[in-house]
N, C-alpha and C positions, 0 to 999 in steps of 0.2 A: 551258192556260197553258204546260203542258211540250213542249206542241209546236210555241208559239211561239219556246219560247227554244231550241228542236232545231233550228228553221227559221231561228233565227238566229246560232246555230251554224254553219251548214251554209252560209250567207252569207258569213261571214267565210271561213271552210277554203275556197271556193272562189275568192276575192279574193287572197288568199294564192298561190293555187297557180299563178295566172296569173301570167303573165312582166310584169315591172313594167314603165312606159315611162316615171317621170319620177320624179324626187322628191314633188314634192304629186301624186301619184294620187290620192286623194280631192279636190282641188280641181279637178282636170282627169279626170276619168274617161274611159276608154276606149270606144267602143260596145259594144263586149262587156261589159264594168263595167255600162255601162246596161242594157241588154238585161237584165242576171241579176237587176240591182236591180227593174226594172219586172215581171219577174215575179216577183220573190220580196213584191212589193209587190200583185200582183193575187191573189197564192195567197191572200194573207191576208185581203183586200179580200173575196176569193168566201168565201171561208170564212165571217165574220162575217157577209155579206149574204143566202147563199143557202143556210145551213146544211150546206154541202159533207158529204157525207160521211166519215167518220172513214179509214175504208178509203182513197180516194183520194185523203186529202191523202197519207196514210200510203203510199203508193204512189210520189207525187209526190215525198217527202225519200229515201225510200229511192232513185230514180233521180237526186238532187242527190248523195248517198251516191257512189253510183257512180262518176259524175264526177267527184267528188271525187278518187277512188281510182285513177280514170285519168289526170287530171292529176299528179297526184303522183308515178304509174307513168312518165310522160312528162317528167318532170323529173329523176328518175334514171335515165331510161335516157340523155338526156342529156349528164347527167353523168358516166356511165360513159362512154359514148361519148366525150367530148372525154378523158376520164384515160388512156382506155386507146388511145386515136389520136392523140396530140400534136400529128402532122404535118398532122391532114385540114384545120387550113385556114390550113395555109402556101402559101407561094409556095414551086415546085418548086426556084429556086434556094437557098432557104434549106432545106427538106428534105433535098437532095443535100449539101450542107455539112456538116448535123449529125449524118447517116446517118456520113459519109467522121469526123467526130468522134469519134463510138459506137465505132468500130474504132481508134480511133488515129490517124487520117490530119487533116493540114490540106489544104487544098485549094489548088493555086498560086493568088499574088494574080494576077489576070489583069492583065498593061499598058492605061493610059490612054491615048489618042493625045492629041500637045500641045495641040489644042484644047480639052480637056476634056470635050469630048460622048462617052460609052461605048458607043457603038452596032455 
């Protein structure tokens, strides 16, 4: 029983960790969402039918573990990544602007021609 509620533990931490795609993600699952569910729904299935061994389910949460650990690694590096590179996904003209900002500088406003189109 303790290692159903570890297997379902380990279900949630990894739903969690995955990048979300909508507000109801539970009503609309991802295939990856499926995929995790269908097998976290067969581990148990074999388990109860075929008396799986202790050892290799135990094997099996310890490699969900993992992943677990790696996703989560993967979402702070991330996040460090976007904190600590503001710029990596601007547009170069707005880069060069706020770089010439950082020091002091405005950048001249560049002339319209009368038409309006800036090309």
């Amino acid at each position: 029983m303790a290692q159903a509620s570890h297997a379902r533990s380990l279900y949630r931490r990894l739903l969690r960790e995955l990048p979300s795609r909508s507000p109801s993600t539970l009503a609309n699952p991802s295939p990856l969402q499926r995929h995790i569910r269908a097998d976290f729904q067969a581990d148990t299935s074999t388990a109860s039918l075929q008396h799986q061994t202790q050892k290799s389910a135990q094997a099996r949460l310890e490699e969900a573990e993992q992943y677990v650990q790696y996703l989560k690694a993967q979402r702070v590096y991330t996040t460090l990544l976007e904190r600590y590179n503001p710029g990596m996904n601007m547009e170069e003209e707005e880069r060069v602007r706020l770089t010439a900002r950082r020091v002091g500088l405005d950048l001249p406003i560049e002339s319209m021609p009368p038409d309006g189109k800036g090309n």
